[in-house]
N, C-alpha and C positions, 0 to 999 in steps of 0.2 A: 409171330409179330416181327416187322422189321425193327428193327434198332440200325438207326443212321448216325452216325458219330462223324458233326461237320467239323473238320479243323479248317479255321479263319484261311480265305485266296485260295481255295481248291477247285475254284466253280462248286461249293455246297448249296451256294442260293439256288442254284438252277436247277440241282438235280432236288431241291428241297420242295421246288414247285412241279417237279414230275410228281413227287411224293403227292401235295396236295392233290394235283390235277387228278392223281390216280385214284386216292383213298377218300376225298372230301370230308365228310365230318368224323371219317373214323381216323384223323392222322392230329398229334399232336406235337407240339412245340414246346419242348423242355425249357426254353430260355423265357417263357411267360412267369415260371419259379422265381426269376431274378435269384436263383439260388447257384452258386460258384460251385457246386455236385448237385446233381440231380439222385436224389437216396431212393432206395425201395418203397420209403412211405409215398415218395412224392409219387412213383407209379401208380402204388394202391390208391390214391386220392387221384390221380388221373383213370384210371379205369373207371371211376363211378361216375365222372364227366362224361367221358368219352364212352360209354358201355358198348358199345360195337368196338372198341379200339383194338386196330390192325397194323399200327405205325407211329413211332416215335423220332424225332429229328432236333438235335442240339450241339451248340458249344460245352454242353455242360451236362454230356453224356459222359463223363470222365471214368477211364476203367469200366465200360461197359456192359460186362458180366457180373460186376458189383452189385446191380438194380437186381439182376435176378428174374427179367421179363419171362415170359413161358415162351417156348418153343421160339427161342429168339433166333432169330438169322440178321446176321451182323453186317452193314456195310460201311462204308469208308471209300473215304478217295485222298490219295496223297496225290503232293508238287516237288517238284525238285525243290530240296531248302532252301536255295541261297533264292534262286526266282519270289519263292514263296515271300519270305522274310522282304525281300526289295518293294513288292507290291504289297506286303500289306505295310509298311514303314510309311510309302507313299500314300496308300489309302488315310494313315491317320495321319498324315501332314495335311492332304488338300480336305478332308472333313475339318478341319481346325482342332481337332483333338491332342495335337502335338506342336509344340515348337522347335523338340530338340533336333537336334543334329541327327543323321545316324548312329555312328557311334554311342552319344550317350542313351539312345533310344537302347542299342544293342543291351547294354551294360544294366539298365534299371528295368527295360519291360522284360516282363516274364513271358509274354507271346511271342519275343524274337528269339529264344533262346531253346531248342528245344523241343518243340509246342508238338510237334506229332507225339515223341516218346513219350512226351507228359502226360496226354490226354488221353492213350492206350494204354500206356502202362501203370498210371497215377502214380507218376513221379518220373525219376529219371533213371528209371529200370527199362533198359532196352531189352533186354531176353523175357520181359513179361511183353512188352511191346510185339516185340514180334509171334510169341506165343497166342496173342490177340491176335494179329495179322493169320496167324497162319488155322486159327478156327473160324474167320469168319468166309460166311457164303458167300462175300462179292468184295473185292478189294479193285477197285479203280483208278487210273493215273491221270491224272488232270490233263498232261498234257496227250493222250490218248482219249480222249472223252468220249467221241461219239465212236469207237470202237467198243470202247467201257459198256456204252451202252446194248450194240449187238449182242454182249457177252452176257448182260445181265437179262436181257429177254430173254433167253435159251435156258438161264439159271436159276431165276427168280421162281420161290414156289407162288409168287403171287401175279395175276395178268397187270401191267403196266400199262398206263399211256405214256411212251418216252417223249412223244414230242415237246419242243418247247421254245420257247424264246429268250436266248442271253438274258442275262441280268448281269448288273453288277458289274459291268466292261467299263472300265477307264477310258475317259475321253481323252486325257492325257497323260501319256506316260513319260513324262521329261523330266523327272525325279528318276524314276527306276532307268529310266535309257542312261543318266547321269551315274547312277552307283556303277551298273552293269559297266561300263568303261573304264570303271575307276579299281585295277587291280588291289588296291588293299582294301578298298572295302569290301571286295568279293571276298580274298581272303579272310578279313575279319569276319565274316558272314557266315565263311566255311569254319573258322576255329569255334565259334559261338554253337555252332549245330553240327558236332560231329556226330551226336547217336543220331540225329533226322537221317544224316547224309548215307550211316551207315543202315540206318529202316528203312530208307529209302532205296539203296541198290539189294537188298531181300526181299522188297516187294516188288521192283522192275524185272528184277531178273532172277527171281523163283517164283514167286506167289501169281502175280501176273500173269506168266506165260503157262501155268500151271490152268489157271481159269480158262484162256485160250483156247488151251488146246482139249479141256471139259469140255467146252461151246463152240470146236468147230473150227476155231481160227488159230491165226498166226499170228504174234504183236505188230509184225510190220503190215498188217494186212490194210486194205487203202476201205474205208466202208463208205455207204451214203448218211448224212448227216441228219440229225431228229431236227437242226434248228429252223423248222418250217413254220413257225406259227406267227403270225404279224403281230400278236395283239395277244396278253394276258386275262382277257377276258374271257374264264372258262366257267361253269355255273358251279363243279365240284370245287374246283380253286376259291372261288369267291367263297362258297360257303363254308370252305376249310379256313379261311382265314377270318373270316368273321366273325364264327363258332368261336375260335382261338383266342384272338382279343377282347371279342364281347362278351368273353360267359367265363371260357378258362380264367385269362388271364384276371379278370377281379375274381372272380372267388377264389384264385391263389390267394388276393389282398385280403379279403375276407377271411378265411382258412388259415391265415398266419404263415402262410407257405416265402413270402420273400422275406421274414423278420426271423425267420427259421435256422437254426446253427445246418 
């Protein structure tokens, strides 16, 4: 089974819809739980939905050998923190979800501080973090993508269709262009996410080049890009997401699964 562990502005939307495109009715969506941990029960009670399931993909895969999936192969994709944090700051400014400033955003959200280590390591255990990192089958750099993806056809025990179409690209970026100029907010950025910054250069420059060179390649290596598709319009997609909404995610509400500690 895969296990995809999306942390928020990594491109996870996109690689979450290779996932669909590829799996269709047998890939689920943990964040249908409305559950802040996605637990072991919630798998067992996904499995009898999903009775072919071959893929799981959430925010709220947290510590992901916690769940305990069978024969799990782990993937992930990290961002440089400070980028990470500027865009998703600006993502919940122009959805209207935030008013605050930077800063005070820095200081009270818990997704700007941290959020890689937390979400592998359940908590702010970077040596469990990277212990995570360093068992699972695919570790991916955002800003390396359609390379990630070379590396993952050659590794993956399962056949892919990697094509796809961006999602989720900002139209504008004139909040993050504004921090990105603005040296202490990058510093503040950097003091906020020191364990990211320091998961983040063990996964650029071990784990990464590690995968590389399993699959044939180089991290600098130049590849040809999967983003060839016009239109989202795929029949397994559709009916991964349908399936997901229309069936999982109410008999979560039925099931008791989002009232659930």
């Amino acid at each position: 089974m895969l296990v995809f562990l999306h942390i928020p502005k990594t491109a996870g939307t996109t690689f979450e819809f290779i996932l669909e495109n590829s799996f269709g009715l047998s890939h689920c969506h943990t964040d249908h739980t409305k559950k802040e941990q996605f637990g072991p029960n919630d798998l067992e009670f996904a499995r009898r939905i999903f009775p072919r399931l071959r893929s799981i993909a959430g925010h709220n895969l947290v510590d992901p050998p916690r769940i305990s999936a069978p024969n799990a192969s782990y993937v992930t994709f990290l961002r440089e923190p400070v980028a990470r944090v500027f865009s998703h700051y600006q993502d919940s400014v122009v959805r209207g979800k935030s008013g605050m400033t930077f800063e005070a955003a820095l200081r009270t959200n818990e997704e700007f501080e941290n959020l890689h280590v937390k979400l592998m390591g359940g908590g702010r255990n970077l040596d469990k973090a990277k212990r995570f990192l360093a068992k699972c089958a695919f570790v991916g750099l955002t800003e390396k993508f359609d390379l990630a993806l070379h590396i993952l056809e050659r590794l993956s025990p399962y056949k892919l269709n990697l094509h796809y179409k961006r999602k989720v690209v900002a139209r504008d970026n004139t909040i993050k262009k504004s921090l990105e100029a603005d040296n202490k907010m990058i510093e503040m950025a950097r003091d906020f996410n020191k364990l990211d910054l320091e998961l983040y250069g063990f996964a650029a420059n071990e784990i990464f080049p590690k995968l590389c060179a399993q699959a044939g390649f180089n991290p600098s290596d130049k590849v040809s890009s999967y983003d060839n598709y016009t239109s989202e319009i795929k029949l397994k997609f559709l009916l991964s997401r349908f399936y997901n909404m229309a069936f999982f995610r109410q008999l979560c509400k039925i099931n008791g699964c989002h009232s659930s500690p």
